[in-house]
N, C-alpha and C positions, 0 to 999 in steps of 0.2 A: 700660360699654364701655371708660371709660380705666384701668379698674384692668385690664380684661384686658390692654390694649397694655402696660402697663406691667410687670404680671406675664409677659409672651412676650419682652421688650425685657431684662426683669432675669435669664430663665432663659435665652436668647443672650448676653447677658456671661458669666456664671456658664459655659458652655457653652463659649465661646469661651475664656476664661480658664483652665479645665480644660486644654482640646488644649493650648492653648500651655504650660503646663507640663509634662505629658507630654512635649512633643517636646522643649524643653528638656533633661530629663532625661536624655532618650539620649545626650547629646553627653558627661555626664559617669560616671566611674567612682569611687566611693568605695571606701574600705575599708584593712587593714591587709595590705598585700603580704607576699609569698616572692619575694626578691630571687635571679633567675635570673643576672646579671650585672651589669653596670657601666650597661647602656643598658636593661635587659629587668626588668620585674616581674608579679608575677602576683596579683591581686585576684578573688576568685570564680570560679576557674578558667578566667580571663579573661588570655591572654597582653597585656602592653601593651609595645611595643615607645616608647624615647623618640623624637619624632620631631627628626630636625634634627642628633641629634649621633652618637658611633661611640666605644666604650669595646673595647680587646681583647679577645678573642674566646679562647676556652678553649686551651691551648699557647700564647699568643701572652705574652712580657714583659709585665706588669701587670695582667694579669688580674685574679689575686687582691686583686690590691693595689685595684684598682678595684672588685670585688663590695665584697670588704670596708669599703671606704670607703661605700659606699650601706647596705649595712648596719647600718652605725654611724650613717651621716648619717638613717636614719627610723626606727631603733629603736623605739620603740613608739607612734610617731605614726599620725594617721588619712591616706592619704595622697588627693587627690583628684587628678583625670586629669581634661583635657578630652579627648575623642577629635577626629581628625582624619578626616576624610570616607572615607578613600581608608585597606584595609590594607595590611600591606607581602606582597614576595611570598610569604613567608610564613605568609601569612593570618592574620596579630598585628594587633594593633588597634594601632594608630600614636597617642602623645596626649603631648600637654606634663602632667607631672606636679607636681603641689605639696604642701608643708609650711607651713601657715601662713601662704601669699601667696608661698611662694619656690618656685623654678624648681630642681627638682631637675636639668635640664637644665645650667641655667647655674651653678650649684654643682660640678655634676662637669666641668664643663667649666674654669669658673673656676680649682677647687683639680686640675686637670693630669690629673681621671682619665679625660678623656674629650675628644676633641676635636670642632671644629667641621666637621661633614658639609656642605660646602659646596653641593654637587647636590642636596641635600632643604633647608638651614635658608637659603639663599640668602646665606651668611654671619651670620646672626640674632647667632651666636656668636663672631665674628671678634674682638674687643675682648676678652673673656673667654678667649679660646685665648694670642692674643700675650701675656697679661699670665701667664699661666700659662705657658709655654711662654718667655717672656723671664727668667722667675723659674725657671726650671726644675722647676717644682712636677711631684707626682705623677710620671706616665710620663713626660715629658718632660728628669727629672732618671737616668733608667732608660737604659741601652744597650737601645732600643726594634728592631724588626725595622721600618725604612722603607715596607713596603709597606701598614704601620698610619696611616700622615701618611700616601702617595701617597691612599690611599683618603678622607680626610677629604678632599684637596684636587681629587680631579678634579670637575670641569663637566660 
C-alpha cells in the first residue's frame, strides 16, 4: 500500500512539475531574429514588439541609424524575449528582449537609439534616456522631427 502512495504522490510532482514548465515557457521567445527596426524584431515568424520604449518609425530621422544599430548590437547572438501578457494593437507580441542578461531595451535607449515610452514603461527608462539625450547620443545628437520625444513623453 505505501509503495503505491508513494508511486501516485512521486507521479503528481513529476506531473505537476511538467505543467509548470510548459507554462513557463510560453512567457518566453528564443531564437535568432530579422530586425524589422529599432523597437520591432522577428523570431519564428513571431513579430515582437520591445515593450516600454519608441525608436523611429520608417521616414522619420534615425531610423536607420537605429535598425542599424540593433542589427549590429545582436549580430549573430541567440536572442531571448520574455513576452508581456497583453499585445499591442497591432497584435505583436510585446516583450523585454535579451543578449546575455542585457536589455536590448535599455541598450537602445541608453546609446540614444530609442527613447523612454513613458505611458507603457512608466519611466523604467527615464535614467537611461536623460543620460543619452544629455550626451547627445544616437538621435538625440540628429535634427529629430519633435513629434518622435512628444510621443515618448505623453501620459
Amino acid at each position: 500500500f505505501m509503495k503505491t502512495v508513494i508511486l501516485i504522490l512521486l507521479s503528481i510532482v513529476i506531473l505537476i512539475t511538467f505543467s509548470l514548465s510548459n507554462i513557463s515557457n510560453k512567457n518566453f521567445i528564443k531564437g535568432k531574429p530579422r530586425v524589422i527596426d529599432g523597437d520591432t524584431i522577428e523570431i519564428n515568424n513571431e513579430k515582437i514588439r520591445f515593450g516600454g520604449i519608441n525608436s523611429p518609425e520608417r521616414k522619420e530621422v534615425g531610423y536607420k541609424l537605429a535598425k542599424n544599430k540593433l542589427v549590429e548590437k545582436i549580430a549573430n547572438n541567440i536572442v531571448t524575449c520574455v513576452r508581456e501578457k497583453n499585445k499591442d494593437k497591432y497584435r505583436r507580441t510585446v516583450a523585454e528582449c535579451f543578449i546575455d542578461g542585457e536589455s536590448l531595451s535599455s541598450f537602445m535607449v541608453k546609446k540614444g537609439y530609442a527613447c523612454d515610452y513613458v505611458f507603457y514603461s512608466k519611466g523604467k527608462y527615464a535614467k537611461a534616456q536623460k543620460y543619452a539625450k544629455d550626451n547627445k547620443l544616437g538621435v538625440w545628437g540628429m535634427k529629430y522631427n519633435i513629434s518622435w520625444e512628444n510621443k515618448c513623453t505623453k501620459k
